[in-house]
PDB file of N, CA, C, O and CB in Angstrom:
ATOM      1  N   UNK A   1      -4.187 -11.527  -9.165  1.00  0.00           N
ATOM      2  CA  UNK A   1      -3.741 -10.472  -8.263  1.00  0.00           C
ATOM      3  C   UNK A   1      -2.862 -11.062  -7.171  1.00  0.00           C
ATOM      4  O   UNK A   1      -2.990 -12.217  -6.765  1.00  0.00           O
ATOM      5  CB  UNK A   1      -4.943  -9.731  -7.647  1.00  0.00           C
ATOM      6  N   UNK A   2      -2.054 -10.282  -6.769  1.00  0.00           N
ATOM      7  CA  UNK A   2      -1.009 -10.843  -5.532  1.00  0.00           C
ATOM      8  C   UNK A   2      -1.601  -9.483  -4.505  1.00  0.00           C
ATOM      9  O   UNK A   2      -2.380  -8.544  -4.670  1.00  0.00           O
ATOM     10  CB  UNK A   2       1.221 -10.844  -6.020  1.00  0.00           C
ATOM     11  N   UNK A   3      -0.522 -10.125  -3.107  1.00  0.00           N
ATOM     12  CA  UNK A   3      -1.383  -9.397  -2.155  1.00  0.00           C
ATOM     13  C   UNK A   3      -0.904  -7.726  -2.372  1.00  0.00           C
ATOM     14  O   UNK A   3      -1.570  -6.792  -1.925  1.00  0.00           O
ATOM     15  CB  UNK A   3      -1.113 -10.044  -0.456  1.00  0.00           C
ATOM     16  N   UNK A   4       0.041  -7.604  -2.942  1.00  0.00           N
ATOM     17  CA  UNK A   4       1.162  -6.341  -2.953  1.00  0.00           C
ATOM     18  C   UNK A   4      -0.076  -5.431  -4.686  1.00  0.00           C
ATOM     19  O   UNK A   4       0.177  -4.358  -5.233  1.00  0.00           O
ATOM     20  CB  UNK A   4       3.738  -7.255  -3.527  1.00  0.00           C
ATOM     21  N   UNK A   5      -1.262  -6.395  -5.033  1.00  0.00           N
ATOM     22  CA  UNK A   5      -1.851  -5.577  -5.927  1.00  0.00           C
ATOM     23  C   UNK A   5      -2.857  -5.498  -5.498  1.00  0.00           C
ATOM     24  O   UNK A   5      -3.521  -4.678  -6.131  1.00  0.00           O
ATOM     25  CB  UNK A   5      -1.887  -5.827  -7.119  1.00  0.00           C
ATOM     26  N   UNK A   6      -3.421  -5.974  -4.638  1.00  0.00           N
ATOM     27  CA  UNK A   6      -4.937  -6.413  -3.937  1.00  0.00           C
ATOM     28  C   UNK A   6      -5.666  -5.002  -3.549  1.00  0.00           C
ATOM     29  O   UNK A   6      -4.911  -4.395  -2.789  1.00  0.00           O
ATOM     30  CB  UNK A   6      -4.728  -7.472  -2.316  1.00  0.00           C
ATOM     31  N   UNK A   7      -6.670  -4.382  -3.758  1.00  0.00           N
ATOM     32  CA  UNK A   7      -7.186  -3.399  -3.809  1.00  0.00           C
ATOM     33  C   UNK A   7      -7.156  -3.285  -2.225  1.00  0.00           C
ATOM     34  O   UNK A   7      -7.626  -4.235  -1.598  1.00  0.00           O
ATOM     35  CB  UNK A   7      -8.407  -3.378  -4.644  1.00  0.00           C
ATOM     36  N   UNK A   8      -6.613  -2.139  -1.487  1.00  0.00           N
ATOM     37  CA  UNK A   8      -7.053  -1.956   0.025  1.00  0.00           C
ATOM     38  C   UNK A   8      -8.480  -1.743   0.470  1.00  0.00           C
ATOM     39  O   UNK A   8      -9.043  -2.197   1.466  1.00  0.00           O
ATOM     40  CB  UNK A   8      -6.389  -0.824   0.547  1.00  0.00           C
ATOM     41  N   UNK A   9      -9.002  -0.859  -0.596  1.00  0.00           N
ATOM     42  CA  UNK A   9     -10.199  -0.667   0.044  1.00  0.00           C
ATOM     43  C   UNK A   9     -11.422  -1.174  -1.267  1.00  0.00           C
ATOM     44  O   UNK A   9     -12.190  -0.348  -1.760  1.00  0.00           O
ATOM     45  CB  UNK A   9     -10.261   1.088   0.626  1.00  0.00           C
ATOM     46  N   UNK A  10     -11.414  -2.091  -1.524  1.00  0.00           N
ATOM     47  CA  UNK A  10     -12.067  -2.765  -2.860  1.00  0.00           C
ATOM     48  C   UNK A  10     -13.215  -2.352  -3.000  1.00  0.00           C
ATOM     49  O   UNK A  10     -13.925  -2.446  -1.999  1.00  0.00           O
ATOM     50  CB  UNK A  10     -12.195  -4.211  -2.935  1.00  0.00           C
ATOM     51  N   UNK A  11     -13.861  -1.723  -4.312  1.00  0.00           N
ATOM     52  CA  UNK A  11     -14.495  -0.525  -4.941  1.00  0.00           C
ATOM     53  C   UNK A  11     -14.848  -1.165  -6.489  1.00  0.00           C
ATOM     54  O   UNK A  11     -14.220  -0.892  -7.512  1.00  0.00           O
ATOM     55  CB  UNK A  11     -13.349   0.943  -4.945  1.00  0.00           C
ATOM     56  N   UNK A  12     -16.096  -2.148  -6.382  1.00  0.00           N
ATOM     57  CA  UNK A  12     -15.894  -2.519  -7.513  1.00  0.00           C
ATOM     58  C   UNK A  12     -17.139  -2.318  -8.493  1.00  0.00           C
ATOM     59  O   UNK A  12     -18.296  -2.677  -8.274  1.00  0.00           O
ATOM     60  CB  UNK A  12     -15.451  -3.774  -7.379  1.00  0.00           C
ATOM     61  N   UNK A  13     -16.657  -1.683  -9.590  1.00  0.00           N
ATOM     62  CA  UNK A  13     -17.816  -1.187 -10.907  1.00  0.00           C
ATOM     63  C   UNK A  13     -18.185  -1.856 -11.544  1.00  0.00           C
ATOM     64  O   UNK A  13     -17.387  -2.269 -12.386  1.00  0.00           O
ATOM     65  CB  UNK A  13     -17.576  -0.397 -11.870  1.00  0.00           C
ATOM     66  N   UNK A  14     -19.484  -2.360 -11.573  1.00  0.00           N
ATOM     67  CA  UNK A  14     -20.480  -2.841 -12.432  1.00  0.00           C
ATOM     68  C   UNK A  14     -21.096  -2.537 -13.723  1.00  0.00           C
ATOM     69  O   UNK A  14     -22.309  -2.389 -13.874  1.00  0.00           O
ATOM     70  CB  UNK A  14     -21.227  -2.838 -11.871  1.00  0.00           C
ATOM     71  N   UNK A  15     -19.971  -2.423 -14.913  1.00  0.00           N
ATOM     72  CA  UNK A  15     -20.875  -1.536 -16.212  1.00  0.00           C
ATOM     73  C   UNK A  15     -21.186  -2.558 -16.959  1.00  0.00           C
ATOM     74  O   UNK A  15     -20.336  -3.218 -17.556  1.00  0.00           O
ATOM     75  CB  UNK A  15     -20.060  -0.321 -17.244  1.00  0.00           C
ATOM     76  N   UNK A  16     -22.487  -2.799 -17.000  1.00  0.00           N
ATOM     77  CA  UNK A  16     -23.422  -4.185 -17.660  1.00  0.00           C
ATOM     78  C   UNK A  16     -23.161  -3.523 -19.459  1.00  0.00           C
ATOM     79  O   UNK A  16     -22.846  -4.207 -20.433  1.00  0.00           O
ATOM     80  CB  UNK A  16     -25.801  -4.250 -16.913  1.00  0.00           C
ATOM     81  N   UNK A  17     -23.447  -1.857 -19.422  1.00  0.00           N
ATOM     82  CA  UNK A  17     -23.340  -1.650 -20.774  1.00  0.00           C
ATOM     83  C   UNK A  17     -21.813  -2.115 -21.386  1.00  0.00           C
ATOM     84  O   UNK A  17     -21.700  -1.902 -22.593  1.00  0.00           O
ATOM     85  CB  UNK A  17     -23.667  -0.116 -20.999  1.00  0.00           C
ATOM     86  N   UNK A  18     -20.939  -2.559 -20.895  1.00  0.00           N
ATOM     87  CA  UNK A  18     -20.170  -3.043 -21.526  1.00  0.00           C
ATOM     88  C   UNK A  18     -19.459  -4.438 -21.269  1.00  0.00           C
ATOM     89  O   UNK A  18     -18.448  -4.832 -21.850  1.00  0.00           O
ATOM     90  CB  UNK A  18     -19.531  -2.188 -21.599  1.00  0.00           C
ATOM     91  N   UNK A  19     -20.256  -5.189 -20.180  1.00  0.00           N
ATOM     92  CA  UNK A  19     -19.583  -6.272 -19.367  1.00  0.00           C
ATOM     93  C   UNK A  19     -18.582  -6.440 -19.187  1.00  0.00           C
ATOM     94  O   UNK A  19     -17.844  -7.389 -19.450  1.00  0.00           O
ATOM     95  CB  UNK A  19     -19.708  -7.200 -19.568  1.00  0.00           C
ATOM     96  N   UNK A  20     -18.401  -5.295 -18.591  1.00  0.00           N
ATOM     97  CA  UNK A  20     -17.400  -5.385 -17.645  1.00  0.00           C
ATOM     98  C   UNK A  20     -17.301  -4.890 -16.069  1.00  0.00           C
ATOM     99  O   UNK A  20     -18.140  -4.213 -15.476  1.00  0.00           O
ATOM    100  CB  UNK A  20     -16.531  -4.839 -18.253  1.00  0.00           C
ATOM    101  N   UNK A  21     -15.851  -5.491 -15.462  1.00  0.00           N
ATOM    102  CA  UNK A  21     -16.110  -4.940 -13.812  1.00  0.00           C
ATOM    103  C   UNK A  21     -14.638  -4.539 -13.762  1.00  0.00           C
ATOM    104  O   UNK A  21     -13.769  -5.078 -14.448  1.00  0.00           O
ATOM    105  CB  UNK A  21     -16.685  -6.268 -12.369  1.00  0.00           C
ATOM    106  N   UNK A  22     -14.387  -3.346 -12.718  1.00  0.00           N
ATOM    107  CA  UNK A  22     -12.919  -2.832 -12.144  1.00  0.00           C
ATOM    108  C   UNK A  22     -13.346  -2.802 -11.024  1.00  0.00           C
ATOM    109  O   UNK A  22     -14.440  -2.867 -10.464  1.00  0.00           O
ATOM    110  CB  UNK A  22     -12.181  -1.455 -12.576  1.00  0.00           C
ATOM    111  N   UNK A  23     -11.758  -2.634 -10.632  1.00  0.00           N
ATOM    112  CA  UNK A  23     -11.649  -2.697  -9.066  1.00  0.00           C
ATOM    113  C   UNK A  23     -10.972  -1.542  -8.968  1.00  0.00           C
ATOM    114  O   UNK A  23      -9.842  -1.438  -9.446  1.00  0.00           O
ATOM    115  CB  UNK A  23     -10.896  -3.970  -8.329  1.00  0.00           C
ATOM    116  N   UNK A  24     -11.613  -0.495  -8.309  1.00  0.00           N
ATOM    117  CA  UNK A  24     -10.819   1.164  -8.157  1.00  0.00           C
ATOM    118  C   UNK A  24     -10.332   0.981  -6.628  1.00  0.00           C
ATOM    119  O   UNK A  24     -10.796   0.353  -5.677  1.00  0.00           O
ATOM    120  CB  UNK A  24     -12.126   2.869  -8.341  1.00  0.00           C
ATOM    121  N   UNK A  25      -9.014   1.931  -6.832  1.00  0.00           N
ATOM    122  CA  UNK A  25      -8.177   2.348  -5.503  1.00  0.00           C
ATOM    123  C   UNK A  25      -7.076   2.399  -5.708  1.00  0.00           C
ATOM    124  O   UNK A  25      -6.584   2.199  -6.819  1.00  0.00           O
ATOM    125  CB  UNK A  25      -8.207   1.604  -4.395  1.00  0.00           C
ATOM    126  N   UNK A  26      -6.080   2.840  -4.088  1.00  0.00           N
ATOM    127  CA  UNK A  26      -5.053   1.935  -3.969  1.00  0.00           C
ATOM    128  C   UNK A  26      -4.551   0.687  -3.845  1.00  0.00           C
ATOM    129  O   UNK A  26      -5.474   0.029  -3.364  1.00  0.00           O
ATOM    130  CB  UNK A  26      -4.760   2.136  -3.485  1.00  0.00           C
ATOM    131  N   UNK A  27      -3.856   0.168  -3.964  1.00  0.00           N
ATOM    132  CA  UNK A  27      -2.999  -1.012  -3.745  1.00  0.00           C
ATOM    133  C   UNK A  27      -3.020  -1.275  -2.261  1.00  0.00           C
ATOM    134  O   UNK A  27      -3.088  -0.260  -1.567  1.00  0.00           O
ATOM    135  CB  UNK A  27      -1.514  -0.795  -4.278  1.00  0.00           C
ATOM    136  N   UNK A  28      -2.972  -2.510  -1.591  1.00  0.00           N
ATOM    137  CA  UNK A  28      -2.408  -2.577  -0.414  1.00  0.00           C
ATOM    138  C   UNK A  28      -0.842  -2.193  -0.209  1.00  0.00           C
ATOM    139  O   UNK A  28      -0.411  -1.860   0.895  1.00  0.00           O
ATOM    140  CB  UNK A  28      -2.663  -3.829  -0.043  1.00  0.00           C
ATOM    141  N   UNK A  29      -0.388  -2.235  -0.857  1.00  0.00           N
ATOM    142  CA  UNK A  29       1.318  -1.929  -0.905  1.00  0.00           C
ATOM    143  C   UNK A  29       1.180   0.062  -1.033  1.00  0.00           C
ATOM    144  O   UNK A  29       1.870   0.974  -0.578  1.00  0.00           O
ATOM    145  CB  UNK A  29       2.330  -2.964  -2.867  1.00  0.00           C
ATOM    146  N   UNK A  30       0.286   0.028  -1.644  1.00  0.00           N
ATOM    147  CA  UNK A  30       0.202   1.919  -1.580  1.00  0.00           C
ATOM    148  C   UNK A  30      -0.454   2.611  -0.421  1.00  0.00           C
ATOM    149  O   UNK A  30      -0.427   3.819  -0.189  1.00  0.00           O
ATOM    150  CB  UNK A  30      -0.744   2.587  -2.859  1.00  0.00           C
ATOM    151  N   UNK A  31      -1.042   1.674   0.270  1.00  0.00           N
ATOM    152  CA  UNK A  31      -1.905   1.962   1.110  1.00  0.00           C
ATOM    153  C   UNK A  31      -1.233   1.465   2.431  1.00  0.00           C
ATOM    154  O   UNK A  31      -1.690   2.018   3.432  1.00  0.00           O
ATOM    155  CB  UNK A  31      -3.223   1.401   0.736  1.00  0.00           C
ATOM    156  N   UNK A  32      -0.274   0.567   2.650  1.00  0.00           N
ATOM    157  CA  UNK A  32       0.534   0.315   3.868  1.00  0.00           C
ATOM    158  C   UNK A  32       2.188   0.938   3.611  1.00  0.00           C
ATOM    159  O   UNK A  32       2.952   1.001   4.575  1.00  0.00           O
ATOM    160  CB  UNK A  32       0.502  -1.458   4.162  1.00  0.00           C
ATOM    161  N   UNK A  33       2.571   1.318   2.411  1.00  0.00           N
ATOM    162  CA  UNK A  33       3.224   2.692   1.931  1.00  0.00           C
ATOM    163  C   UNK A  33       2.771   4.045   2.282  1.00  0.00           C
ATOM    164  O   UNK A  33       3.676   4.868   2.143  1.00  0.00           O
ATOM    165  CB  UNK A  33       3.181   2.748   0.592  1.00  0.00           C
ATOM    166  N   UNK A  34       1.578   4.571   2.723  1.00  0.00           N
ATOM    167  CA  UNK A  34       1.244   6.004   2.554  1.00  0.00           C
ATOM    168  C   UNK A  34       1.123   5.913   4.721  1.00  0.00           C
ATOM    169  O   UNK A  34       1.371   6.827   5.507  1.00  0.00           O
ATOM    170  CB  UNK A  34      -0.683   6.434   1.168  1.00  0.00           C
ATOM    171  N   UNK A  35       0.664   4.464   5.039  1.00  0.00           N
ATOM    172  CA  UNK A  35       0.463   4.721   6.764  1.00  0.00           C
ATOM    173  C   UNK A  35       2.331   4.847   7.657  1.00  0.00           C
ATOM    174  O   UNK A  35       2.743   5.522   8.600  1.00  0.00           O
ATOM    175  CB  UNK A  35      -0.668   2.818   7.555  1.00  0.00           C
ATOM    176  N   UNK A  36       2.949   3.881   6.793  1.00  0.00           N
ATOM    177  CA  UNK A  36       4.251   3.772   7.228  1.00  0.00           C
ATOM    178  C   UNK A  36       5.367   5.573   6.718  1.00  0.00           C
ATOM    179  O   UNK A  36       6.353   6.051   7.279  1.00  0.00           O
ATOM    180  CB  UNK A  36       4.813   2.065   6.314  1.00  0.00           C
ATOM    181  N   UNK A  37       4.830   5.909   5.870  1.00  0.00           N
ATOM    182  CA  UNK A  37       5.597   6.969   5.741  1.00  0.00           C
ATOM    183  C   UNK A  37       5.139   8.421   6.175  1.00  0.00           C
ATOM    184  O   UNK A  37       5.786   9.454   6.002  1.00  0.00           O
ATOM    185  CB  UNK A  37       5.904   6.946   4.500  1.00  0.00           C
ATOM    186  N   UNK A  38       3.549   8.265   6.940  1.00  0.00           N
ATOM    187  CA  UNK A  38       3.145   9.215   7.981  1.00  0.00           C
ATOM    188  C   UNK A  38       3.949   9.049   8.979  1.00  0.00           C
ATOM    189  O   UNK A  38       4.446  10.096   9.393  1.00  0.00           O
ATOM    190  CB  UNK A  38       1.828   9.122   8.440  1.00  0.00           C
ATOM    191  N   UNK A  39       4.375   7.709   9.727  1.00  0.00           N
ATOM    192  CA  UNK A  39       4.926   7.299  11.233  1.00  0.00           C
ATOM    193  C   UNK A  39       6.335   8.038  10.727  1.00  0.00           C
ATOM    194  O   UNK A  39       6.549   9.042  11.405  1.00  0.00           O
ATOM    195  CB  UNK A  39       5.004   5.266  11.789  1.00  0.00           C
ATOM    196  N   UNK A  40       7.188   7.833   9.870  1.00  0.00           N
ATOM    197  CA  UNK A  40       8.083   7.982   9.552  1.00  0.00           C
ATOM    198  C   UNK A  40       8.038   9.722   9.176  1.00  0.00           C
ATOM    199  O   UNK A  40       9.132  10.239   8.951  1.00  0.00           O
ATOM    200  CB  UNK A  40       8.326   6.920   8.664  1.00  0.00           C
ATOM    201  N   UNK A  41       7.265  10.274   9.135  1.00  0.00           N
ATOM    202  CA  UNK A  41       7.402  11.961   9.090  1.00  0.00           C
ATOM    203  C   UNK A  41       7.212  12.449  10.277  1.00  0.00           C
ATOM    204  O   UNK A  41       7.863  13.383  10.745  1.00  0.00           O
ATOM    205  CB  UNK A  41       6.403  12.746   8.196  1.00  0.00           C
ATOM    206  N   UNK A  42       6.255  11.815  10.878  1.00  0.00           N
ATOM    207  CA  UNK A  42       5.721  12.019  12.256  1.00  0.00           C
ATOM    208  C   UNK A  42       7.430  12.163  13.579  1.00  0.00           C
ATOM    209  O   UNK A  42       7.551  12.891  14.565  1.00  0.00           O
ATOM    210  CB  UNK A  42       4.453  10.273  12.572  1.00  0.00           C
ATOM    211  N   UNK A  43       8.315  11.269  13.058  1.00  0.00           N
ATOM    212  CA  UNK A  43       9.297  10.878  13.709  1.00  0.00           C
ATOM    213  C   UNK A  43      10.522  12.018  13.583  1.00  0.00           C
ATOM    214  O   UNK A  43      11.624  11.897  13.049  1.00  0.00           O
ATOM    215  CB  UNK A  43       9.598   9.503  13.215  1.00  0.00           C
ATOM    216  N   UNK A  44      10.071  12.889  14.102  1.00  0.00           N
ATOM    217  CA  UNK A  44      11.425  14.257  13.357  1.00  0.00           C
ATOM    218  C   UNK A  44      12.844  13.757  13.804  1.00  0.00           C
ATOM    219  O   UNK A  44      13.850  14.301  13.349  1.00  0.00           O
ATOM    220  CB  UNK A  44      11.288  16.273  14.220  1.00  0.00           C
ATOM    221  N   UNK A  45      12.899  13.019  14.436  1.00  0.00           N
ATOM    222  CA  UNK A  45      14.269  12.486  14.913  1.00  0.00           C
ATOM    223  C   UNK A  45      14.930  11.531  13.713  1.00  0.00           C
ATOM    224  O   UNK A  45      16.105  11.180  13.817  1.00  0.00           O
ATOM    225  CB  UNK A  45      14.050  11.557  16.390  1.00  0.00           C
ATOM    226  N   UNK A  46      14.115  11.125  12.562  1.00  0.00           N
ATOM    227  CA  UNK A  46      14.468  10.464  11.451  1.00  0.00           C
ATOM    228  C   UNK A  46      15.203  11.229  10.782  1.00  0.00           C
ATOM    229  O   UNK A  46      15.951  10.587  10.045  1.00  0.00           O
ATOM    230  CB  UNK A  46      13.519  10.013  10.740  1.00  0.00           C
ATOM    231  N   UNK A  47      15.341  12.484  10.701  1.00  0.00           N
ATOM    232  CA  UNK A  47      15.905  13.254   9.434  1.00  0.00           C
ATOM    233  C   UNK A  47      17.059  12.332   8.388  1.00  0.00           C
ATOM    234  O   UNK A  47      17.058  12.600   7.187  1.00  0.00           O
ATOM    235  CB  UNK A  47      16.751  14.698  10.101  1.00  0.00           C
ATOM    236  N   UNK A  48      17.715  11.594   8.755  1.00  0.00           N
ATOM    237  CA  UNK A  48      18.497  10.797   8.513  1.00  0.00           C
ATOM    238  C   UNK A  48      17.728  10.136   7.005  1.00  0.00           C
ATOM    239  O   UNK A  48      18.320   9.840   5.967  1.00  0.00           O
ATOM    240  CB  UNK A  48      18.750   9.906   9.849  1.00  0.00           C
ATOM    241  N   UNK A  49      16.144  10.021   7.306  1.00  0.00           N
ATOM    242  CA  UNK A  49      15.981   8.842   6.566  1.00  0.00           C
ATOM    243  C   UNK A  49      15.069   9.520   5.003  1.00  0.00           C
ATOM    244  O   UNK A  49      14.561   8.927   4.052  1.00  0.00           O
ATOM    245  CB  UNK A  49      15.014   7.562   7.682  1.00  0.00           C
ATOM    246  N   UNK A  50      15.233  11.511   5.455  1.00  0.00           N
ATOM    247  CA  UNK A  50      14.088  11.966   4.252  1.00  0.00           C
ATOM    248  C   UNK A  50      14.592  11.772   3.123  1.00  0.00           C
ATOM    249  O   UNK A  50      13.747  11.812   2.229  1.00  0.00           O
ATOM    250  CB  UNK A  50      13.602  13.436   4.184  1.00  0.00           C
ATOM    251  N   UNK A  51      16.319  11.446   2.559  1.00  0.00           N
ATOM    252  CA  UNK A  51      16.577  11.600   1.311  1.00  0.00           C
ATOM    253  C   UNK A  51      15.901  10.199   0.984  1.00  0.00           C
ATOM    254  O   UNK A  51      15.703  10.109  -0.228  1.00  0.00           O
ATOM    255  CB  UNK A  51      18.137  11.905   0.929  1.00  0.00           C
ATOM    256  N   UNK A  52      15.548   9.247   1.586  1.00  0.00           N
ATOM    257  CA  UNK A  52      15.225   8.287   1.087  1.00  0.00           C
ATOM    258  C   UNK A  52      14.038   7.271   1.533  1.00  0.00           C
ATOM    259  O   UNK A  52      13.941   6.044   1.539  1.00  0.00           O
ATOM    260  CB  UNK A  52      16.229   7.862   1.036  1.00  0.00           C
ATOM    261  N   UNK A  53      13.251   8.252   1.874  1.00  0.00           N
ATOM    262  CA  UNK A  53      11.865   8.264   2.925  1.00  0.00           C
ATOM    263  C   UNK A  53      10.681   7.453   1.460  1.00  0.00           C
ATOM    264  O   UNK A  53       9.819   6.578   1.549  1.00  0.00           O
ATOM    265  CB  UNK A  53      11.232  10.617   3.651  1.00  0.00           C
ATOM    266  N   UNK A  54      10.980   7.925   0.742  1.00  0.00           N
ATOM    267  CA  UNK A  54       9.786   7.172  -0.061  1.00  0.00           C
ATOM    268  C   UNK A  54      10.368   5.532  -0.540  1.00  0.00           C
ATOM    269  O   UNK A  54       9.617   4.626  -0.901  1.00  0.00           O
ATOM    270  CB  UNK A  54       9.351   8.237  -1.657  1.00  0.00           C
ATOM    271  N   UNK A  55      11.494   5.459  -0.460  1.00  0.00           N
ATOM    272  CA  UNK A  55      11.928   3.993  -0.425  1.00  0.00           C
ATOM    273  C   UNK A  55      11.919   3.387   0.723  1.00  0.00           C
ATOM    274  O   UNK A  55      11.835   2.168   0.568  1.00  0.00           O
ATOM    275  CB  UNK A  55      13.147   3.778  -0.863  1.00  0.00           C
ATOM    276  N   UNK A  56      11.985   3.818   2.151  1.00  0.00           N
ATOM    277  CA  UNK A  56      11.769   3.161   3.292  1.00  0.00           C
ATOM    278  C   UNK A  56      10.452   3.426   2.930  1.00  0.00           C
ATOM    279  O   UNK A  56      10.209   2.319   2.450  1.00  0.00           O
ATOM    280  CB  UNK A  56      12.395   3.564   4.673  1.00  0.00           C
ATOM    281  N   UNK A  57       9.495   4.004   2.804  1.00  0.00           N
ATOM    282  CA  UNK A  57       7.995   3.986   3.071  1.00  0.00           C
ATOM    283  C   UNK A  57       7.858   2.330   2.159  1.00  0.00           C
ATOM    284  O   UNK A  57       7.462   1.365   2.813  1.00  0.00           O
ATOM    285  CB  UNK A  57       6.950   5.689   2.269  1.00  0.00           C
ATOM    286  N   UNK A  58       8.240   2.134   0.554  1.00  0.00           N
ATOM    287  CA  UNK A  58       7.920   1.178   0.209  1.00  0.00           C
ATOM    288  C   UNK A  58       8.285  -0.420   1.191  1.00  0.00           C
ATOM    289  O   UNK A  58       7.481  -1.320   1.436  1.00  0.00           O
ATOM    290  CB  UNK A  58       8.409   1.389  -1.018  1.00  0.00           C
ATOM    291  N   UNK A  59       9.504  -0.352   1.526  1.00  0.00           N
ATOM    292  CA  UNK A  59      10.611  -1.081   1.905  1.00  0.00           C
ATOM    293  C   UNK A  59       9.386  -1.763   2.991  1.00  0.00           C
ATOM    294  O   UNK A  59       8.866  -2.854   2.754  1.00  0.00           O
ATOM    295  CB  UNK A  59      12.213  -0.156   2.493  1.00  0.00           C
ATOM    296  N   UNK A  60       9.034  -0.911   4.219  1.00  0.00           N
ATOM    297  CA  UNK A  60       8.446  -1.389   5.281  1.00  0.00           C
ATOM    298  C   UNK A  60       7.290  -1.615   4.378  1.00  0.00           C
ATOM    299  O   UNK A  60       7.507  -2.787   4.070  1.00  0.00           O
ATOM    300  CB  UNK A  60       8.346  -0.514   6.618  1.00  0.00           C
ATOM    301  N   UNK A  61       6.256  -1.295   3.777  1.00  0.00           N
ATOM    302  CA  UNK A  61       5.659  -1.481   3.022  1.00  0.00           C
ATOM    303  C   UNK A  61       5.221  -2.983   2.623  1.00  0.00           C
ATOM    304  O   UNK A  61       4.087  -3.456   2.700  1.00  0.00           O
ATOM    305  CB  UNK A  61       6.173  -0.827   2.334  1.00  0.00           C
ATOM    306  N   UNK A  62       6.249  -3.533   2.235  1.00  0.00           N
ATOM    307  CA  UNK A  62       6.703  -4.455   1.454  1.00  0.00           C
ATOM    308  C   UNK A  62       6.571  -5.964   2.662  1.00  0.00           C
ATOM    309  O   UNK A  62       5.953  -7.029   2.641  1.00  0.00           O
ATOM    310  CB  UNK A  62       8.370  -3.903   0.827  1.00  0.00           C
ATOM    311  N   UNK A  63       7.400  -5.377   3.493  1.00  0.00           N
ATOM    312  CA  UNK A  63       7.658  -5.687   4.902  1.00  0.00           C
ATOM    313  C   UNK A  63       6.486  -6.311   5.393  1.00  0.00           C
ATOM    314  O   UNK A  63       6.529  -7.476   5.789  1.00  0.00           O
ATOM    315  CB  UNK A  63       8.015  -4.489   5.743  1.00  0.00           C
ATOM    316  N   UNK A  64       5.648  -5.775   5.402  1.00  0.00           N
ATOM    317  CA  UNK A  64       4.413  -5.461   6.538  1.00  0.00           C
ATOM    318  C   UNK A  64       3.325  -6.640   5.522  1.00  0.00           C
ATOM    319  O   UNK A  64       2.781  -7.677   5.903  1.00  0.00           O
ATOM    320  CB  UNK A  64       3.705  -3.196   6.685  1.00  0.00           C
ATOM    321  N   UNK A  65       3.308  -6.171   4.541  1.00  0.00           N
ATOM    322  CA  UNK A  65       2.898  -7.461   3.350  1.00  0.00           C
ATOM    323  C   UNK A  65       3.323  -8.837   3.774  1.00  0.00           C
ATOM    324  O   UNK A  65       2.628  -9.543   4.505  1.00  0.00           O
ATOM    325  CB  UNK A  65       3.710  -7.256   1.798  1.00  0.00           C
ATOM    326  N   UNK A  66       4.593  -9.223   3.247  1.00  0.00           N
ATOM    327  CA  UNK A  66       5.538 -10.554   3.625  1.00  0.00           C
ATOM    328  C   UNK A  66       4.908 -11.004   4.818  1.00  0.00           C
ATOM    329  O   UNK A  66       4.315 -12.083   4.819  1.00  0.00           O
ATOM    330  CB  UNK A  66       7.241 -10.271   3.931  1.00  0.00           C
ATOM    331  N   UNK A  67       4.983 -10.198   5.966  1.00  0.00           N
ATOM    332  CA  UNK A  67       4.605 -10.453   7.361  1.00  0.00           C
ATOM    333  C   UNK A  67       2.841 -11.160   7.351  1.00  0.00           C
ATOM    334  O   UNK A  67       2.491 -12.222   7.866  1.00  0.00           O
ATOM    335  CB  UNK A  67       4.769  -8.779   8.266  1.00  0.00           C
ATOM    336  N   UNK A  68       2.240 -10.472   6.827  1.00  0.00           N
ATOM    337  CA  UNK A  68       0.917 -10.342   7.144  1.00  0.00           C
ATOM    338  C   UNK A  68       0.863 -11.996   6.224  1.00  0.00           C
ATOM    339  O   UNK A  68       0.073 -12.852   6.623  1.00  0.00           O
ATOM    340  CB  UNK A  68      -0.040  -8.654   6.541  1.00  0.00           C
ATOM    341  N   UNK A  69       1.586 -12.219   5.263  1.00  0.00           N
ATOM    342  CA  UNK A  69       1.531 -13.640   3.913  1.00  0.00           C
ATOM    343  C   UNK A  69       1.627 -14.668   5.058  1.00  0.00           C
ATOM    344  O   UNK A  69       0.896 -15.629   5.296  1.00  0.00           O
ATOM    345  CB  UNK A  69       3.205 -13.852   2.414  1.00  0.00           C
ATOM    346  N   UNK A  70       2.817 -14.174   5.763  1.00  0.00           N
ATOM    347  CA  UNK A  70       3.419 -15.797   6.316  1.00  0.00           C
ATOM    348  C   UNK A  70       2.170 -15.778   7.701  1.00  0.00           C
ATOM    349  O   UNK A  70       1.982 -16.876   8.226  1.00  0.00           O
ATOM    350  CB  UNK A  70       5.752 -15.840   7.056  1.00  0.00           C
ATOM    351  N   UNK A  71       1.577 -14.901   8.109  1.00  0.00           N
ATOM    352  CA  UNK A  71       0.490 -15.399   8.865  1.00  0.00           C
ATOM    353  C   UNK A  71      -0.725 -15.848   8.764  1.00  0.00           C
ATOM    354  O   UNK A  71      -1.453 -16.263   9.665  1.00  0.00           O
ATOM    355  CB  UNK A  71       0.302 -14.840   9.418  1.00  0.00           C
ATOM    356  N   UNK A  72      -0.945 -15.753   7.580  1.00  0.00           N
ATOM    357  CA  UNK A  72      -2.217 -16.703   7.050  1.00  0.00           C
ATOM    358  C   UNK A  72      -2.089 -18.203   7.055  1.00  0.00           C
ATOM    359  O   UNK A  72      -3.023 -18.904   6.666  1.00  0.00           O
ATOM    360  CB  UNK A  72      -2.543 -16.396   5.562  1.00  0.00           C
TER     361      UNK A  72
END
């Protein structure tokens, strides 16, 4: 897993009847995608940016990831 697949809120299933385990959710990248493109609706002075609001949502997204890598 990389950090851009890393479960945000990690949710993980235990089915012994088949040994196996998942990890349910979003993504951290879907999940710092869905907070950045609230701020960004929230911002009515953006209009500029709705034709392409779900690619800035990823973009900062993405962003905010990179950022958070190089501070570890």
């Amino acid at each position: 897993m990389s950090a851009k697949t890393d479960p945000a809120f990690p949710f993980v299933v235990n089915d012994r009847s088949l040994n196996k385990y998942a990890m349910c959710g979003l993504t951290k990248l879907e999940w710092f995608a869905g907070m950045a493109l609230q701020g960004l609706l929230a911002d009515g002075s953006r209009i500029d940016l709705y034709t392409n609001i779900a690619k800035a949502s990823f973009d900062l997204a993405e962003a905010m990831i990179a950022e958070r890598e190089k501070r570890k």
